[in-house]
Backbone bond lengths (Angstrom), bond angles and torsions (degrees), N, CA, C in turn:
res aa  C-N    CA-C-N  psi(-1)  N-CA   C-N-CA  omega(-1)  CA-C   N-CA-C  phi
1 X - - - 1.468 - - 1.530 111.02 -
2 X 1.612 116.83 -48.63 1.393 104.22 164.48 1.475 120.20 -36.03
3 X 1.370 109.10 -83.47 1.420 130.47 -169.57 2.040 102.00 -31.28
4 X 1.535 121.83 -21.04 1.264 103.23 -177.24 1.470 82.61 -110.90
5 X 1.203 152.44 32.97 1.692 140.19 169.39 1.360 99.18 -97.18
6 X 1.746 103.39 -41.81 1.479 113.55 -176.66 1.388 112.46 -69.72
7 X 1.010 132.35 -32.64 1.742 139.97 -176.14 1.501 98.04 -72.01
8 X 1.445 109.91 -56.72 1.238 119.33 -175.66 1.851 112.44 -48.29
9 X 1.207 112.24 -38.92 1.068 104.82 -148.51 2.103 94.58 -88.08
10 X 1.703 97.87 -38.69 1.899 121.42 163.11 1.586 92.03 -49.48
11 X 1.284 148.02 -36.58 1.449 123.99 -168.56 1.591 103.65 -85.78
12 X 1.771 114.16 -30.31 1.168 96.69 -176.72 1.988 125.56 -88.37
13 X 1.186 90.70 18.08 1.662 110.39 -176.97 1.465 96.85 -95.89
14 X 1.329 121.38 -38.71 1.517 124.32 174.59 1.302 111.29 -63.68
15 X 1.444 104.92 -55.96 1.323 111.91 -177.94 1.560 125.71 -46.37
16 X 1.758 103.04 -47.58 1.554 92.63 -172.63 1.498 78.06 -89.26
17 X 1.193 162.02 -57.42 1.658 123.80 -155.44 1.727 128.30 -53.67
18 X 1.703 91.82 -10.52 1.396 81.74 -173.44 2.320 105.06 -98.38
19 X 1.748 87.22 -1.50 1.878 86.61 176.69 1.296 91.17 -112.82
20 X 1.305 136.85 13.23 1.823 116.15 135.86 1.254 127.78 -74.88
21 X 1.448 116.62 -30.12 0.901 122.72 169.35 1.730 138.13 -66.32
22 X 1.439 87.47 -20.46 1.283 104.68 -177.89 1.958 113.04 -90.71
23 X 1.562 86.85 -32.24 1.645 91.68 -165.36 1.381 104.62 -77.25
24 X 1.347 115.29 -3.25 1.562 120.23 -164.66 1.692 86.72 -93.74
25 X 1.035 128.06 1.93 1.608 103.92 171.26 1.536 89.50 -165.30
26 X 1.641 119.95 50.31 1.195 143.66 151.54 1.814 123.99 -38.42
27 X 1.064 118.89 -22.36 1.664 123.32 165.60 1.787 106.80 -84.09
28 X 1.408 117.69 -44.22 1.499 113.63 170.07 1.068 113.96 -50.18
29 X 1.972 119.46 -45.85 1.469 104.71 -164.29 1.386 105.62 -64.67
30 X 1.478 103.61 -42.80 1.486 99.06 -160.16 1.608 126.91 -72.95
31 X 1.224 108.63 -13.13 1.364 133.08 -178.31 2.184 92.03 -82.07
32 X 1.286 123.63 -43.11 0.900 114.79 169.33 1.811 127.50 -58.45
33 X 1.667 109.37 -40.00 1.033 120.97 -162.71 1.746 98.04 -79.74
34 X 1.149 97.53 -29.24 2.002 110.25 -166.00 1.852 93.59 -55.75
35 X 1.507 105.41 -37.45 1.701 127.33 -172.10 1.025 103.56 -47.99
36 X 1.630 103.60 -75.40 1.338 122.33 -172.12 1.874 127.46 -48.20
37 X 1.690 84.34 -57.54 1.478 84.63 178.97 1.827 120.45 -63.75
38 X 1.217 108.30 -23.56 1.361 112.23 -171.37 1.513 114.50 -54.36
39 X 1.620 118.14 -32.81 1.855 119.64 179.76 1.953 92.46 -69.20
40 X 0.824 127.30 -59.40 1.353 126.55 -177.87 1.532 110.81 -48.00
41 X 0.978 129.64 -28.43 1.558 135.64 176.72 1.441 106.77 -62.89
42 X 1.652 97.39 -71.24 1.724 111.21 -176.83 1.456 111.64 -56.95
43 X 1.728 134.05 -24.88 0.991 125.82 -156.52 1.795 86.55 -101.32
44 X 1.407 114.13 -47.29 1.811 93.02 165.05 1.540 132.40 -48.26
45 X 1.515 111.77 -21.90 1.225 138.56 -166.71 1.629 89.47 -89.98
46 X 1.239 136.44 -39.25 1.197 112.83 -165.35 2.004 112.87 -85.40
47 X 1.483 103.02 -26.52 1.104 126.57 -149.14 1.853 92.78 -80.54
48 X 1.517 113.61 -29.61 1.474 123.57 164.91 1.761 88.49 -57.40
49 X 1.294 118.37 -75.71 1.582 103.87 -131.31 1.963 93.45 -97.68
50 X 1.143 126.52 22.73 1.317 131.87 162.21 2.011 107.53 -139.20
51 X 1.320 116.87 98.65 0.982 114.08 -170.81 1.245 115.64 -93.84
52 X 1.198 123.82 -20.64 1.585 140.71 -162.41 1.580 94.66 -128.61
53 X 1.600 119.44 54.00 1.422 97.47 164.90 1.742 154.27 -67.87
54 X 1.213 115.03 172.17 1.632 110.64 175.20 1.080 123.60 -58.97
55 X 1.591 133.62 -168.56 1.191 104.17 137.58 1.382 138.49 -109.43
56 X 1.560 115.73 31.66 1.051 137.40 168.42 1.470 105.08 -83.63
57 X 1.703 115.48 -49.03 1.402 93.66 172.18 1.220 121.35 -99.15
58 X 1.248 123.71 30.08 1.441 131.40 165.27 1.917 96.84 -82.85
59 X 1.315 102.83 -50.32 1.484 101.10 176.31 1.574 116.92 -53.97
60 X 1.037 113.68 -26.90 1.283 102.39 176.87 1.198 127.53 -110.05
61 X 0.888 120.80 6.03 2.039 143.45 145.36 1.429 104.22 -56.87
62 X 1.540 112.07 -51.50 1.726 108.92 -178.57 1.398 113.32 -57.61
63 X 1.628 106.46 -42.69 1.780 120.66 -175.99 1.320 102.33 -63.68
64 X 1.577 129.21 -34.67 1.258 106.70 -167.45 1.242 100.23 -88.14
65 X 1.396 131.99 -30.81 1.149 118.77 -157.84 1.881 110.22 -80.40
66 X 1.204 110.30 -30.49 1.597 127.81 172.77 1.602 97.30 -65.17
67 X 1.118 123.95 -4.50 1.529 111.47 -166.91 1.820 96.04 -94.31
68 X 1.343 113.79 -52.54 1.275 131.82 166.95 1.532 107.37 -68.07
69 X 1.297 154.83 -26.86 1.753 139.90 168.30 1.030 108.06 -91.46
70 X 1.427 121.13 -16.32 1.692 93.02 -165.66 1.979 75.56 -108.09
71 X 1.881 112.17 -88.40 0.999 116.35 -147.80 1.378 101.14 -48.17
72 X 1.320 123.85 -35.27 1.923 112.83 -168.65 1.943 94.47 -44.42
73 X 1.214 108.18 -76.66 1.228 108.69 -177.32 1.557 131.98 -35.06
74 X 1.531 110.84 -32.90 1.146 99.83 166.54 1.515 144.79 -58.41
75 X 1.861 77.80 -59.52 1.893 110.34 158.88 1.774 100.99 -23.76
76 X 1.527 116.85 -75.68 1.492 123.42 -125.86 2.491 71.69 -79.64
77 X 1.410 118.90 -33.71 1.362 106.29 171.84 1.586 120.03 -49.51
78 X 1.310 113.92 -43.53 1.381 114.31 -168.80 1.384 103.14 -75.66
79 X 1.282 116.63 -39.57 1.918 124.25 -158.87 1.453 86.61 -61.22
80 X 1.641 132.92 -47.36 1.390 128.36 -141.54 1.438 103.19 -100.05
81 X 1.774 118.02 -4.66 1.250 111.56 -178.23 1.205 102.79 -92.28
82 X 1.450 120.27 -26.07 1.862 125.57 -176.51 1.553 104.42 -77.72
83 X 1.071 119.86 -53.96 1.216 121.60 161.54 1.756 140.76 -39.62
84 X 1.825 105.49 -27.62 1.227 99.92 174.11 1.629 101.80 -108.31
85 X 1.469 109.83 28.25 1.337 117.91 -174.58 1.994 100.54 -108.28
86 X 1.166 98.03 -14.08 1.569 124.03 173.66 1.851 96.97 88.13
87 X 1.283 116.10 45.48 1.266 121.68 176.98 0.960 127.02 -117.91
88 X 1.669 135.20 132.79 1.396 134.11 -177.95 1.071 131.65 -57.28
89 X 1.458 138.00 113.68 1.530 125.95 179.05 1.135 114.71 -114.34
90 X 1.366 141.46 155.95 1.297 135.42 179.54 1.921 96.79 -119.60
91 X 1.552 101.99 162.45 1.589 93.67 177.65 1.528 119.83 -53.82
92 X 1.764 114.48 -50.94 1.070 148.69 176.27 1.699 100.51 -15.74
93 X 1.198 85.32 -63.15 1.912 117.85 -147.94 2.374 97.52 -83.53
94 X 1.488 100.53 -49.68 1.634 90.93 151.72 1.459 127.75 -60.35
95 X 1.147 124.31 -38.10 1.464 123.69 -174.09 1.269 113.93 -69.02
96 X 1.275 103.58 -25.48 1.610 107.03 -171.43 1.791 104.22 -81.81
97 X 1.537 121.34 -38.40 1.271 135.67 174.98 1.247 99.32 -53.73
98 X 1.828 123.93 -47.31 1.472 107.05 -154.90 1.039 98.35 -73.52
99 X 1.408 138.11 -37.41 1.494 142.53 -169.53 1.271 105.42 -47.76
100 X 1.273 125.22 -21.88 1.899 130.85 175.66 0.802 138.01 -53.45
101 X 2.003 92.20 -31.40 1.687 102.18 -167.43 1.465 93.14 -139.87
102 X 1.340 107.97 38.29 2.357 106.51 164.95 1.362 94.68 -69.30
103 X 1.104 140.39 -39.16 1.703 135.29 -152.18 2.047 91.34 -73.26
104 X 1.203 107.51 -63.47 1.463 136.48 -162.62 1.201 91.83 -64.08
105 X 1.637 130.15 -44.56 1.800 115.00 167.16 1.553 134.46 -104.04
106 X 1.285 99.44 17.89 1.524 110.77 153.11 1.306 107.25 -99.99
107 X 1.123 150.30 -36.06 1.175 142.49 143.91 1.356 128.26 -14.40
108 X 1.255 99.28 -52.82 1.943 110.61 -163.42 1.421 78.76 -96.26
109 X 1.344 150.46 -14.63 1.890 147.03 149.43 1.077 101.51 -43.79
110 X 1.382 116.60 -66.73 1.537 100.49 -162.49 1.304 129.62 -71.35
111 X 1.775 103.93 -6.66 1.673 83.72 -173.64 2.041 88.99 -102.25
112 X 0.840 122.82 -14.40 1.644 122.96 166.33 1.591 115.42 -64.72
113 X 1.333 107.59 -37.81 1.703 106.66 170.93 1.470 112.99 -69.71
114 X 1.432 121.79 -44.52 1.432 128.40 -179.01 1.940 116.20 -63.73
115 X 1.840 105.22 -28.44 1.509 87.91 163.52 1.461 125.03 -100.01
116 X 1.704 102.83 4.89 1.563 103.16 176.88 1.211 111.28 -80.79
117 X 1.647 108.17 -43.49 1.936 107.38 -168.03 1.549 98.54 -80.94
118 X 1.215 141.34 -42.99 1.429 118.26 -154.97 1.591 96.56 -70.12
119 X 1.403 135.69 -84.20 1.563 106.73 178.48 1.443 141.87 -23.02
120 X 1.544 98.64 -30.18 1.355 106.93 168.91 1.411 135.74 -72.40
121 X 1.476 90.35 -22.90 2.053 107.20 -170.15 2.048 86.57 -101.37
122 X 1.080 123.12 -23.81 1.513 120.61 164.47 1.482 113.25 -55.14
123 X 1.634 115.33 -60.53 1.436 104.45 -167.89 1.648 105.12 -84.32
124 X 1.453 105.75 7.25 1.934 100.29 175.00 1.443 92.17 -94.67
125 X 1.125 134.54 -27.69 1.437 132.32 -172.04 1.407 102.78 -75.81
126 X 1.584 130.25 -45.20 1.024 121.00 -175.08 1.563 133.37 -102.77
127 X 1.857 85.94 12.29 1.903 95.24 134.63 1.144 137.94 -103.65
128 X 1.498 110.53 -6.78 1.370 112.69 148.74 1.780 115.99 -52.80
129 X 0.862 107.75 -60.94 1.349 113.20 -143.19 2.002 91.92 -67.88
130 X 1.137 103.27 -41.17 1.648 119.75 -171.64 1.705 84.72 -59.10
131 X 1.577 126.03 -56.44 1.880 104.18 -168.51 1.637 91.18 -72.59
132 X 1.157 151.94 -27.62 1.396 128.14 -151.67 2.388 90.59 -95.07
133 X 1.181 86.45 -35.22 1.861 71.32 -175.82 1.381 108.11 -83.12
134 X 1.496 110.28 -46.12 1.792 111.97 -171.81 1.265 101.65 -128.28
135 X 1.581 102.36 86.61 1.271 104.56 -177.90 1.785 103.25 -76.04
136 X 1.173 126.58 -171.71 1.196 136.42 173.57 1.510 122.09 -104.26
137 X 1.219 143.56 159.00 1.604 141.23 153.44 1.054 140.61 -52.05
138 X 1.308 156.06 104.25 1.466 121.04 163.46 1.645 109.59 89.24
139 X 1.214 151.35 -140.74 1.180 159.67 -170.98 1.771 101.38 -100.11
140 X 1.255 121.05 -33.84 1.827 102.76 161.62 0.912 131.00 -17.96
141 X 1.488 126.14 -64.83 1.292 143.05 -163.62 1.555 110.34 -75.15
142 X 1.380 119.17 -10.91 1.123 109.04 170.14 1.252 108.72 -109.14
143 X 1.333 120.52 -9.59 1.576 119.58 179.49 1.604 80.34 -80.87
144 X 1.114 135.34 -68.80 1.599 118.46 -171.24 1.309 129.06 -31.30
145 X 1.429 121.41 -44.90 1.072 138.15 158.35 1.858 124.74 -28.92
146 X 1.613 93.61 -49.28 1.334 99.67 -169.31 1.720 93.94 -87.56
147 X 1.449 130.28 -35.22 1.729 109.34 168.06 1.218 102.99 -67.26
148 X 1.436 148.86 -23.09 1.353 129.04 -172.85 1.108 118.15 -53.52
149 X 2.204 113.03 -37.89 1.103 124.30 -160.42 1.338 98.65 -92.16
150 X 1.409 123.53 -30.87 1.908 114.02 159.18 0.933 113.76 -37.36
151 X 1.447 125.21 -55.65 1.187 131.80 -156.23 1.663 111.50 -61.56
152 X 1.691 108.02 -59.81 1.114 110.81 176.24 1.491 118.81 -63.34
153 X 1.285 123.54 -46.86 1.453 123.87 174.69 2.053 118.50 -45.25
154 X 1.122 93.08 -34.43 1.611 116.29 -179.65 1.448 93.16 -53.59
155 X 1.186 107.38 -75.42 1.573 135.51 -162.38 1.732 100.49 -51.60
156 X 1.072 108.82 -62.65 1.709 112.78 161.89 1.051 132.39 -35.96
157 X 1.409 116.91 -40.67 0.912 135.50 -178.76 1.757 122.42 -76.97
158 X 1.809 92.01 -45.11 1.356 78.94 163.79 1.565 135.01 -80.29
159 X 1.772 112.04 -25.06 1.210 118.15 174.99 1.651 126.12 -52.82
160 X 1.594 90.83 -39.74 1.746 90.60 177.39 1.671 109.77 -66.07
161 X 1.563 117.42 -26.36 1.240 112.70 -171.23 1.558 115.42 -66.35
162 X 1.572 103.51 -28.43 1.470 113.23 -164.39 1.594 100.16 -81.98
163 X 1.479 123.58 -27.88 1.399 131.04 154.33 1.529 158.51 -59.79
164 X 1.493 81.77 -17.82 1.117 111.15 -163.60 1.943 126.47 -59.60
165 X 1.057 79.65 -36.97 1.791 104.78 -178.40 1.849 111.75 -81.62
166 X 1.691 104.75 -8.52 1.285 109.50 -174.02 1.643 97.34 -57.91
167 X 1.261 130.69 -28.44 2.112 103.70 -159.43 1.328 89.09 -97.74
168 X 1.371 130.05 -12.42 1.240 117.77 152.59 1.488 147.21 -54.33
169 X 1.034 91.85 -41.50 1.531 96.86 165.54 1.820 132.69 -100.12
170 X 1.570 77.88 -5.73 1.843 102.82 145.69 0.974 136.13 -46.71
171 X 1.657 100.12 -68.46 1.611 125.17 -176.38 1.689 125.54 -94.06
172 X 1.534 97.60 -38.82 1.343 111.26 176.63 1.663 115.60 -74.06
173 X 1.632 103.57 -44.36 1.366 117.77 -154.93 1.763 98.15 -96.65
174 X 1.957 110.90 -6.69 1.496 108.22 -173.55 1.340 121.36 38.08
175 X 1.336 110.31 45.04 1.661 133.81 149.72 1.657 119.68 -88.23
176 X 1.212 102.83 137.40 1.479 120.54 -174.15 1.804 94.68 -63.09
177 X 1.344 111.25 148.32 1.508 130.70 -177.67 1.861 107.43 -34.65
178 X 1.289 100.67 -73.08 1.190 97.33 -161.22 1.781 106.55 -80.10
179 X 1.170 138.11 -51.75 1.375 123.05 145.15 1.696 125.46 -20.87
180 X 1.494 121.80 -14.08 1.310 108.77 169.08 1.499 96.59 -98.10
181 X 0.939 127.90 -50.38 1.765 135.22 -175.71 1.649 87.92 -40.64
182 X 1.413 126.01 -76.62 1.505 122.44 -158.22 1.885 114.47 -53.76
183 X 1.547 102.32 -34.15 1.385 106.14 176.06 1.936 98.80 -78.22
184 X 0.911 109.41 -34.39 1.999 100.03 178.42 1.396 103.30 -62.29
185 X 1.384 132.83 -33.59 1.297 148.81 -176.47 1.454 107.10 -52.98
186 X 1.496 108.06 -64.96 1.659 134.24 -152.36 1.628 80.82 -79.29
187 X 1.699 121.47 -88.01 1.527 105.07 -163.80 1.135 118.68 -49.61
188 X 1.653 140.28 -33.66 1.452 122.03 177.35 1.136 146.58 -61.60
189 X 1.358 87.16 -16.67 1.842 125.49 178.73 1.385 110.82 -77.41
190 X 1.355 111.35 -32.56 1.595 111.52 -176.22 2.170 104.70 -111.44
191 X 1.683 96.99 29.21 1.652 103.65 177.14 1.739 88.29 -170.26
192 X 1.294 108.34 62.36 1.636 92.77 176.95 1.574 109.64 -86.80
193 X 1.197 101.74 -24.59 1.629 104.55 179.32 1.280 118.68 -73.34
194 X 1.254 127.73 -21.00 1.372 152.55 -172.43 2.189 91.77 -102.56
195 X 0.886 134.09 -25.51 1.308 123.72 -169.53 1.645 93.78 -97.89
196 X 1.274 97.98 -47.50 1.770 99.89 -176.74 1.349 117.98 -61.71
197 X 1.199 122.50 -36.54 1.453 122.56 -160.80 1.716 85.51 -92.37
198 X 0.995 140.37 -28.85 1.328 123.85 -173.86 1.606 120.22 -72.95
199 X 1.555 114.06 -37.04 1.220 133.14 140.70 1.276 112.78 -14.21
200 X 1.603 113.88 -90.70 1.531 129.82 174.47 1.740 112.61 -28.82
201 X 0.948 90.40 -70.45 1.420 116.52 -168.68 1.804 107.04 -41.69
202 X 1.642 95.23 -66.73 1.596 86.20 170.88 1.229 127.63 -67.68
203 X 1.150 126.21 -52.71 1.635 141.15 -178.23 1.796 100.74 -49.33
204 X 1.474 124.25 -13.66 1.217 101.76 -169.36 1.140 122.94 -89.75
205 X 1.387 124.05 -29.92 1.368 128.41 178.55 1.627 124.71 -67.74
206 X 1.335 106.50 -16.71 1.540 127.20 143.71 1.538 114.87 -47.12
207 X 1.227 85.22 -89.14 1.714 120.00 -158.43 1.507 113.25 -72.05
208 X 1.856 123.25 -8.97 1.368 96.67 150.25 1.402 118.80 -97.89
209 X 1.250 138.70 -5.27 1.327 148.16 -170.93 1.387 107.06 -83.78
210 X 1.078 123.93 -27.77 2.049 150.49 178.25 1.615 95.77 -79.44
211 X 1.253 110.55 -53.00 1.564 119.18 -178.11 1.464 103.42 -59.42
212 X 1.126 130.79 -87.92 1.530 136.65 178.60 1.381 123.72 -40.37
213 X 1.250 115.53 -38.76 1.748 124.82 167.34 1.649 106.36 -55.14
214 X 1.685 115.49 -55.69 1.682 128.72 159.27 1.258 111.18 -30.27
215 X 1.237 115.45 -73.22 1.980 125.52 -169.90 1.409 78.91 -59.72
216 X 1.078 130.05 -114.26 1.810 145.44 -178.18 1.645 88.48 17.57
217 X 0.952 107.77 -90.91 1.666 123.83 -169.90 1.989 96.12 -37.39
218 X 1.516 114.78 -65.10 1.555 98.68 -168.17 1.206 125.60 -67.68
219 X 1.937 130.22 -4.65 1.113 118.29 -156.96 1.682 78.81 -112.42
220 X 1.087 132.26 -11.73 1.789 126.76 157.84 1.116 133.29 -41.97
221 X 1.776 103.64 -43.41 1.577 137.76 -171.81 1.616 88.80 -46.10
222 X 1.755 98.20 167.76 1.111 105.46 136.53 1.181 116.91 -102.78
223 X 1.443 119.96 -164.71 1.578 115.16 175.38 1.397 106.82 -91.69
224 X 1.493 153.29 20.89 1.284 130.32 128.87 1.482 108.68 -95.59
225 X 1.129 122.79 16.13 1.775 117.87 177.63 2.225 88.89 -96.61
226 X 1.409 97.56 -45.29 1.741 78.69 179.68 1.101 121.49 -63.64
227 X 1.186 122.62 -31.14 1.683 134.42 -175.08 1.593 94.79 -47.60
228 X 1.221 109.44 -43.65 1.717 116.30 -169.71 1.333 96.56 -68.32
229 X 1.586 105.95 -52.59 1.950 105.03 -171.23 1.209 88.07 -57.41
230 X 0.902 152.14 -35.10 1.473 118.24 -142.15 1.953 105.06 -96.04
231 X 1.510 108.87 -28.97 0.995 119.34 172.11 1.726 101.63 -55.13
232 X 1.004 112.49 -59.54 1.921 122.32 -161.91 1.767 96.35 -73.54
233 X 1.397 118.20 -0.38 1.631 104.46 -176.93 1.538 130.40 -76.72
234 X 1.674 101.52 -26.00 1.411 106.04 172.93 1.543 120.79 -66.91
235 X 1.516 105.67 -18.75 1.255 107.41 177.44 1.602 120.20 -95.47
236 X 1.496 110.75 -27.64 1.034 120.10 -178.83 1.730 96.34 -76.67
237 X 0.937 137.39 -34.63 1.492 142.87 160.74 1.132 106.84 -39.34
238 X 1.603 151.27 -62.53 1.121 143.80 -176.25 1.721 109.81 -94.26
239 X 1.417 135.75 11.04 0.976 134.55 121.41 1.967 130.63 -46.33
240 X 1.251 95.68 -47.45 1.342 117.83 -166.98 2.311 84.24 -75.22
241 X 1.413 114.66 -44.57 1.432 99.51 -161.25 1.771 94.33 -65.33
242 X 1.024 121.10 -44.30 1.501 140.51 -179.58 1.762 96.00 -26.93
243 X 1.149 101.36 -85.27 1.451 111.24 175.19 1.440 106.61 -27.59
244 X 1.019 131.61 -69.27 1.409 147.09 -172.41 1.773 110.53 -35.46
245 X 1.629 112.40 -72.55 1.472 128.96 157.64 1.187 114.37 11.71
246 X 1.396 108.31 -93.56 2.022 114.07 -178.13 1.624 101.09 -37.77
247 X 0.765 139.33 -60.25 1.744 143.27 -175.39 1.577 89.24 -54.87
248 X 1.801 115.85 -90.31 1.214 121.73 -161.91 1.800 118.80 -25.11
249 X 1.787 108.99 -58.08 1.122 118.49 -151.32 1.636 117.46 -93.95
250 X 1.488 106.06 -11.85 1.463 91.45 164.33 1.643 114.47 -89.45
251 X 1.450 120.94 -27.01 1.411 106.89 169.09 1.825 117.28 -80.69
252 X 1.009 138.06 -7.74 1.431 144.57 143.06 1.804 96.96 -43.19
253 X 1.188 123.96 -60.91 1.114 143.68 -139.53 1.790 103.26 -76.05
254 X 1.128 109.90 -39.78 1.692 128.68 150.44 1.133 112.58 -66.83
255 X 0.911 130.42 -46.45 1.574 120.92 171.63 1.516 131.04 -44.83
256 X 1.788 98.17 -50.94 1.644 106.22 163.89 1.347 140.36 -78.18
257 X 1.337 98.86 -13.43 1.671 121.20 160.41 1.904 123.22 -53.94
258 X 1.479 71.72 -46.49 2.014 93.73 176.81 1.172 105.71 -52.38
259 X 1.745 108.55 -75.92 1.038 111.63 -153.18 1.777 104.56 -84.66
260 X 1.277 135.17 -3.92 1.523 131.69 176.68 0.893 82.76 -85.20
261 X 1.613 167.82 -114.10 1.234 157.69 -99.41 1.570 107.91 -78.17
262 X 1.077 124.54 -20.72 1.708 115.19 -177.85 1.931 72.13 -93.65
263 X 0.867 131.02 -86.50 1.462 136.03 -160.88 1.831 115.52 -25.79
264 X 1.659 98.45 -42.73 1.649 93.06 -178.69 1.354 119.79 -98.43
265 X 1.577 112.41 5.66 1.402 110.37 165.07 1.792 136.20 -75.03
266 X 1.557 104.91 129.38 1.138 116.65 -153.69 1.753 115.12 90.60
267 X 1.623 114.07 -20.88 1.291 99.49 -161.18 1.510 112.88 -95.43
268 X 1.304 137.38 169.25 1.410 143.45 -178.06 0.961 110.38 -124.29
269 X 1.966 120.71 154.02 1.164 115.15 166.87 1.368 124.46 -64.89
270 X 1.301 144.70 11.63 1.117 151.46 155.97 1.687 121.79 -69.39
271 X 1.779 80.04 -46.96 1.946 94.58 179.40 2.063 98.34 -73.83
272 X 1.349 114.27 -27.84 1.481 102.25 179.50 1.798 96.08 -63.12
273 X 1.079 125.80 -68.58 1.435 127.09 -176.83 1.578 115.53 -11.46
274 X 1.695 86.62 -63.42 1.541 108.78 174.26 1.505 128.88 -33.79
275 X 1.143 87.44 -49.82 2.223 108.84 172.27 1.456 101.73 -67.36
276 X 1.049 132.57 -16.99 1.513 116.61 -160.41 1.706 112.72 -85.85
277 X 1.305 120.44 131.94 1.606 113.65 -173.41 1.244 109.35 -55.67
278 X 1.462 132.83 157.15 1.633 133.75 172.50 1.040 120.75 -59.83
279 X 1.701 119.06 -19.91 1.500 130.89 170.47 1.276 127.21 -88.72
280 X 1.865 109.53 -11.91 1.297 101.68 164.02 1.297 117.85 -105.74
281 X 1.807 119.32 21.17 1.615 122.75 176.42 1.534 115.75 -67.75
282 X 1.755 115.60 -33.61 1.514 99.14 -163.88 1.614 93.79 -81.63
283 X 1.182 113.33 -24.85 1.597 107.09 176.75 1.840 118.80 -63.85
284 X 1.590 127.77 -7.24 0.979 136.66 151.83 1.437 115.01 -82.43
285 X 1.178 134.31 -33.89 1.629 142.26 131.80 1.105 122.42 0.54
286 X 0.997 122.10 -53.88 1.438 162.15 -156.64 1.676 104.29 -60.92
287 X 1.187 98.95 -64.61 1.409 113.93 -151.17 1.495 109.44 -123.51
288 X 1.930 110.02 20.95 1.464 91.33 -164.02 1.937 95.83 -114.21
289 X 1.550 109.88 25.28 0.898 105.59 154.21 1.702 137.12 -96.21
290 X 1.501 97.36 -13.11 1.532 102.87 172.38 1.851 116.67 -65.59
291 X 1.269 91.70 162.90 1.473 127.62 -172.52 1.556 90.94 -51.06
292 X 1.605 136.93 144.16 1.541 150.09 177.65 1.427 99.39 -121.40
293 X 1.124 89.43 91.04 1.922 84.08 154.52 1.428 134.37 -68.19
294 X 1.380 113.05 -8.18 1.446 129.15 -172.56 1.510 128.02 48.20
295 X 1.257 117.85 167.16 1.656 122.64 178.91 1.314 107.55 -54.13
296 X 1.882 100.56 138.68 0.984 124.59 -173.31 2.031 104.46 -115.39
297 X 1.778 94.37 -7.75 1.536 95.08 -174.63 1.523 96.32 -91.06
C-alpha cells in the first residue's frame, strides 16, 4: 500500500507540472489540439456517409487518419519539449519538426504494437475459444465473460504502461526504435507504480468525461444511428486520444526526463549499444543506414 501512495502521490507531481505547463500557454494547446483532432472528425465523418469506399478515398481516410496518430502526437511531443525548455514554439514550426521523426516513431510503433497485441489477441482468442468449446451454464458464462474482460483489460493495461515511454526516448532521447522500446521496458519495470498511476491520473480527466458523453450518446441511438456509431468509432476513438495528449504528454514527459538523466549519466552511445540483447542487434541493423536528422533537444 505504501509503494502505491508513493507512486500515487510521484504521478500527481508529474501531473500538475506537466498542466502548468501547459495552461501557461493554454490557447496554443488548444488551437493545436482543435488541428489535430479535426482530420479524425472528417475521416469518421466520411466513413458514415461513404461506406463502400474507392481507393482514392480509401487513400485519403489513411491521410487523414495518419495525420491525427502519428503527426498530432508528434507536434503536441515537440511543442511540450521546447516549451518545458522555456522555449517558444509556434504550431507551424512543431509540425514541421514532427514530420522529422514519422519514420523514427513508427518504428519504435511497431515493435510496441507487436508486444501489446499478440498477448492481447491470445487472451481474446482464448476467450473465444473457452465460450465456443466450454461454454458455461446459466449466468456463469457471463460472469466469465466479465473476468475475461478484467483479465484482458488488466493485461493491456499493464503492457501499454511498460511501453509507454518508448517514442520518448525515440524522439526526445534520439534512440534507435528498438533500443528505446527495451529502455521504456527496463525503467518502467523498475517504477511501474509510479508509470501506471501517472497514466491514470492524466488521461482521466479527459477520458472519463469522453467515456460517459460516448455511452450517454449510444444508449440514445437508435439501432441504425449505432450501426453508424459504431462505424465512425475507430475514428472518433483517436479523436477522443488526441484530446487527451496536452494532459497525457507533458506529465509522461517528466517522467522520462527523471528517469533518462539519472539512467544516462556517465553512459555513451556505445554503452547504450552495449545494453542491447544479441537478438535485438540485427533489428538495430536494420535501420542504421537511414538518413539522421539528429537532436532537436
Amino acid at each position: 500500500m505504501g509503494t502505491l501512495s508513493a507512486a500515487a502521490v510521484t504521478a500527481k507531481r508529474y501531473f500538475a507540472a506537466g498542466f502548468s505547463l501547459v495552461s501557461r500557454r493554454r490557447g496554443t494547446y488548444v488551437l493545436l489540439t482543435v488541428l489535430y483532432v479535426t482530420p479524425a472528425l472528417l475521416a469518421a465523418l466520411l466513413t458514415v456517409l461513404i461506406q463502400e469506399p474507392n481507393v482514392w478515398q480509401q487513400a485519403l481516410l489513411y491521410l487523414l487518419r495518419s495525420i491525427t496518430v502519428v503527426l498530432g502526437t508528434l507536434a503536441v511531443m515537440v511543442m511540450v519539449s521546447f516549451h518545458a525548455h522555456g522555449q517558444d514554439m509556434s504550431i507551424a514550426h512543431a509540425s514541421r519538426l514532427g514530420v522529422y521523426w514519422i519514420f523514427r516513431y513508427l518504428w519504435t510503433n511497431a515493435h510496441t504494437s507487436l508486444i501489446f497485441w499478440v498477448p492481447t489477441t491470445i487472451l481474446i482468442s482464448l476467450h473465444a475459444r473457452q465460450a465456443e468449446v466450454f461454454p458455461l451454464a446459466g449466468a456463469f458464462q457471463p460472469l466469465a465473460d466479465g473476468i475475461w474482460w478484467l483479465v484482458i483489460g488488466a493485461a493491456a493495461l499493464a503492457i501499454h504502461t511498460r511501453t509507454m515511454l518508448a517514442p520518448f526516448y525515440a524522439v526526445h532521447g534520439n534512440m534507435p526504435g528498438t533500443l528505446a522500446t527495451i529502455e521504456s521496458w527496463r525503467s518502467s519495470g523498475r517504477s511501474f507504480w509510479t508509470c501506471l498511476s501517472t497514466l491514470v491520473l492524466a488521461s482521466a480527466p479527459v477520458a472519463i468525461p469522453l467515456g460517459i458523453a460516448g455511452g450517454s450518446l449510444f444508449l440514445a441511438l437508435t439501432s441504425a444511428q449505432r450501426a453508424l456509431f459504431l462505424l465512425a468509432l475507430p475514428d472518433l476513438t483517436w479523436a477522443a486520444i488526441q484530446l487527451i495528449r496536452p494532459l497525457l504528454i507533458p506529465a509522461v514527459y517528466g517522467l522520462y526526463k527523471d528517469f533518462w538523466e539519472k539512467e544516462a549519466a556517465g553512459r555513451t552511445a556505445g554503452d547504450l549499444l552495449a545494453t542491447a540483447p544479441n537478438l535485438a542487434r540485427p533489428l538495430l541493423a536494420l535501420t542504421r543506414p537511414l538518413p539522421h536528422f539528429g537532436r532537436w533537444e
